[in-house]
N, C-alpha and C positions, 0 to 999 in steps of 0.2 A: 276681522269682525264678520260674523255670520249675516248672510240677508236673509230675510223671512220673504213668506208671500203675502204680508203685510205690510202695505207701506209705511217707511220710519221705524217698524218696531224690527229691532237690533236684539242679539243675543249675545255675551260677552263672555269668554270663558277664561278661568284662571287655574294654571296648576300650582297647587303648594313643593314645597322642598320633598315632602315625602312621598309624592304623587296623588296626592288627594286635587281632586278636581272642582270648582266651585263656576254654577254656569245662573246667571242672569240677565234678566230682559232690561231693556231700555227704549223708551221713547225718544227718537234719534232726532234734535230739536239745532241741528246745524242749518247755518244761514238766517237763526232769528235771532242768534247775539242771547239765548238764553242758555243754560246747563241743560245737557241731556234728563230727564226724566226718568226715576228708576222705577221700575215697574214691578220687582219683587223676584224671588228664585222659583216660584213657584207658575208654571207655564199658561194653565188655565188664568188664574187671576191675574197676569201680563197681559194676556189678549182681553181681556172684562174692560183695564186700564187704557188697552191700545182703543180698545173699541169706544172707549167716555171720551180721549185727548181724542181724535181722529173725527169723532163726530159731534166736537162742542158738548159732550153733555158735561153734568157737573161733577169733577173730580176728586176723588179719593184715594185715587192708588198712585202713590209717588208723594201723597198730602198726611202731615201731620193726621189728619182725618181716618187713615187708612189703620195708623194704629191706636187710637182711639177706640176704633169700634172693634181693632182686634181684640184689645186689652180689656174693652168694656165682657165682652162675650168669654173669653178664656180666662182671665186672669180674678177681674173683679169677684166672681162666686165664689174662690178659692178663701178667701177670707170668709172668717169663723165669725167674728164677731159684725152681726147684724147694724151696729153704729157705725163701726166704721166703714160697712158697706155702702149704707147711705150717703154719709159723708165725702166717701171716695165719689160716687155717683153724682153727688151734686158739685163738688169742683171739677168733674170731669165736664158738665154740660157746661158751668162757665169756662171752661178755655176752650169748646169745643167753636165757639162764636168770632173771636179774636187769633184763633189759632191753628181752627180746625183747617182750612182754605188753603193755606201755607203751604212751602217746599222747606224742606228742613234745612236748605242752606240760605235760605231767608229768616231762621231765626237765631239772632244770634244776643248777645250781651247785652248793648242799647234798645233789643228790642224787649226783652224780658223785662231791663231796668224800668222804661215806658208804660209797660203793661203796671207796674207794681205802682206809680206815681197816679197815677191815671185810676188806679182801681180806688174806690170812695171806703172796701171797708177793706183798710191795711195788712190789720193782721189776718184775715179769709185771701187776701192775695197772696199771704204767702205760702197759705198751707195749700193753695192751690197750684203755684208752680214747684213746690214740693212734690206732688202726683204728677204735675209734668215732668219733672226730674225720672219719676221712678218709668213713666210710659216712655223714656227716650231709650233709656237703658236697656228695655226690655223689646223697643226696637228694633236697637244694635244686634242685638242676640238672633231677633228676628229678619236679618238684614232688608230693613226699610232702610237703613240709613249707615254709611262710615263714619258721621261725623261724631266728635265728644259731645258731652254737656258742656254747651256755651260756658254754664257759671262752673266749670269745674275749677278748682284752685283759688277761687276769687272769696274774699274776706268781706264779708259786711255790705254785701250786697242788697238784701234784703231789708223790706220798712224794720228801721228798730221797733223791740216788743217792748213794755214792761208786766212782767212775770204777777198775775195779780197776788199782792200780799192779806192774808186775813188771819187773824187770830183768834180762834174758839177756846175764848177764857174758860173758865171754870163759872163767872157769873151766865155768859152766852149759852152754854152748853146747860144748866141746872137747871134757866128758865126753860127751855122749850122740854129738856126731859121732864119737869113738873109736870107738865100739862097735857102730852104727847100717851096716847094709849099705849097697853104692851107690845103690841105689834112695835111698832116705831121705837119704843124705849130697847127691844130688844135689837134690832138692827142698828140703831145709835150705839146699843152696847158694841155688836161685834164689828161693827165699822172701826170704833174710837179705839180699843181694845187691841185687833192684831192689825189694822191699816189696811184693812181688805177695801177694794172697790164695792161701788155699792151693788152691781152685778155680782160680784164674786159673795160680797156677805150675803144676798138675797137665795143664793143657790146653792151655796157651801153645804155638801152633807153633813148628817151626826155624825160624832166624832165614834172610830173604833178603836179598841185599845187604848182609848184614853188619850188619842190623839185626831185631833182635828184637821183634817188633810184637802186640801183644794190645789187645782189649776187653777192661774190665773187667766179670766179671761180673755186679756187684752193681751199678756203676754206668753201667753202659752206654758209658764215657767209652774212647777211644781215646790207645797212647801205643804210643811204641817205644826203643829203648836201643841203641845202638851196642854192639857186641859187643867190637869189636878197646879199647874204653874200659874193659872189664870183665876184669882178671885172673883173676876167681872163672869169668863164666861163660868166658870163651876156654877155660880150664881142662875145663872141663866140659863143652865142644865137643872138645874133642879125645877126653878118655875116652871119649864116647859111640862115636866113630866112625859106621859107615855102619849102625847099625842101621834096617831098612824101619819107620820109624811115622814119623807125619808128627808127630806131637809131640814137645816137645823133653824132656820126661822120661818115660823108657820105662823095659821091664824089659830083658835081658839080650837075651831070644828076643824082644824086639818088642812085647811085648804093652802098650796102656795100661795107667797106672796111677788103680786108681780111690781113694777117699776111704777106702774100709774098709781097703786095702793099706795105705794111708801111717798109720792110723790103730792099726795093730796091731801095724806096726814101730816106730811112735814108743814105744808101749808096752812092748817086747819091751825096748825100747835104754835104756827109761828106768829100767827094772829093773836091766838091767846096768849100767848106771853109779852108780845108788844100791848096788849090790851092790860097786863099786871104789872109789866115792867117799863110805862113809857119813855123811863132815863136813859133804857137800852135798845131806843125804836130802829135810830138807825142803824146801827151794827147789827142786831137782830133781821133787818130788812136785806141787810147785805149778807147776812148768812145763807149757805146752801146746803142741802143734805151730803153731797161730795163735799163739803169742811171736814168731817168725821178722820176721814184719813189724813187730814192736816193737824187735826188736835193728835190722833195715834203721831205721828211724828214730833210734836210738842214735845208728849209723855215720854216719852223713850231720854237715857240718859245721856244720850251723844248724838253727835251726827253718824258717827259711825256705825251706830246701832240702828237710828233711824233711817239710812239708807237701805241697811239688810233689811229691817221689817216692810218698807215696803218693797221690797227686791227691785232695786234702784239697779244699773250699772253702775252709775257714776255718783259721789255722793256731791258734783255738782248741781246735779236737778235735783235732789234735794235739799239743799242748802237755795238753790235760786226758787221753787216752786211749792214747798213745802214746808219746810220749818220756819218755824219765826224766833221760837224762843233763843234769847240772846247767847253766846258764847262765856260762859262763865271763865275769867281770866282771875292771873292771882301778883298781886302787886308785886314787883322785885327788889322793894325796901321799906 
């Protein structure tokens, strides 16, 4: 082991089998019954570490904290879609209080499980040590850390969820399209119709060639729909006419439509139709404009079908989060 002309701070070198060399600092913390302190492979940022541990200030380099804000800064922008930047952002600043402080061989199993018992809204603790999962990973890569993921291999760790269930009948679905102007009738069309997100139906170009082609974009994944196969959207190619926007759901004069639009007319429509329909208040009340892609799954004649329409992996998450309509079986006498 190398000595610096730092005191405590340590350099450790290792050769691999092929001769690759791998050289990291350490906070050399013998004689206080603690683990050495890893301080990163990168020389500058070990002396920034050696210089916070050496002189009490508050530490980050050797702390869950260190990759955090590396993750926050390199990683978090790389994501495309705006929601889930946010999202990621805000579970990042709640572990950043409970976790950020930490040596990463102080967290392990029971302490994760504690964090999850303790956390008041369940299902947000778990989609948060979810992004802790992915910042460990990306750790390891970053050598902050050798160890695994605590929860690796372990089953049912996590608060149980249940998957909310909702079914946009055909009565649910008629009252608010009655009432709902063409903007929103048209978006209700192409939501219900190919299972697009409401991001993705909002932004989806006209169709060329007579076909309708979008990213999707949460998943990145490419698809497209014949049009002249679709009575709903053909329908909805003719109303529109030659309006100038290159997207296929506009306003009257052209203009896109963004998310707060569609999101204050679902509201407006949803009042009026609990205002015509009060036998349907609260189902209607529990309806949301992401239903749409739960009724497109309904409509579809299979689970089979409805996992490809909404380009599902697995056609378990949609049979758990999506379909409701029952399994039509056939008696065997």
């Amino acid at each position: 082991m190398k000595r610096s002309k730092h005191p405590r701070l340590r350099s450790k070198t290792y050769k691999g089998a092929g001769g690759q060399v791998w050289t990291y600092y350490v906070y050399d913390m013998r004689g206080t019954g603690k683990p050495d302190v890893r301080l990163g492979t990168d020389y500058a940022a070990a002396l920034e570490g050696w210089h916070k541990l050496h002189n009490n200030l508050p530490l980050t380099i050797g702390r869950l904290q260190q990759a955090f804000n590396q993750w926050r800064d390199q990683v978090l922008p790389e994501y495309e879609n705006a929601k889930t930047r946010a999202e990621y952002a805000r579970h990042l600043k709640n572990l950043e209080g409970p976790f950020g402080h930490m040596g990463w061989h102080e967290v392990n199993l029971p302490v994760l499980c504690q964090y999850l018992d303790t956390r008041s809204a369940k299902t947000q603790g778990n989609r948060e040590l979810a992004v802790l999962s992915i910042v460990w990973g990306k750790a390891r890569r970053w050598g902050m850390t050798e160890l695994p993921w605590p929860a690796a291999g372990v089953k049912d760790w996590k608060n149980p969820e249940n998957a909310r269930s909702f079914e946009v009948t055909d009565a649910l679905f008629n009252a608010v399209y009655e009432v709902a102007d063409q903007v929103l009738r048209d978006c209700m069309d192409i939501a219900s119709s190919t299972g697009m997100r409401i991001t993705d139906a909002r932004t989806v170009r006209m169709p060329q060639d007579g076909k309708l082609r979008f990213r999707a974009n949460k998943t990145d994944k490419w698809a497209y729909f014949e049009v002249a196969q679709s009575p709903t959207l053909t329908a909805l190619l003719e109303r529109r006419g030659k309006v100038d926007c290159v997207t296929l759901l506009t306003t009257k004069t052209g203009r896109t439509v963004s998310y707060s639009m569609l999101r204050d007319r679902f509201q407006l429509a949803r009042e009026a139709a609990i205002a015509q329909n009060p036998e349907l208040a609260s189902e209607l009340r529990a309806m949301i404009l992401r239903d749409m892609r739960r009724r497109a799954a309904d409509l579809a004649p299979d689970m089979a079908s409805a996992s490809a329409l909404l380009q599902h992996s697995s056609q378990k998450v949609t049979a758990d989060h999506y379909r409701t309509k029952a399994t039509k079986l056939k008696a065997v006498r």
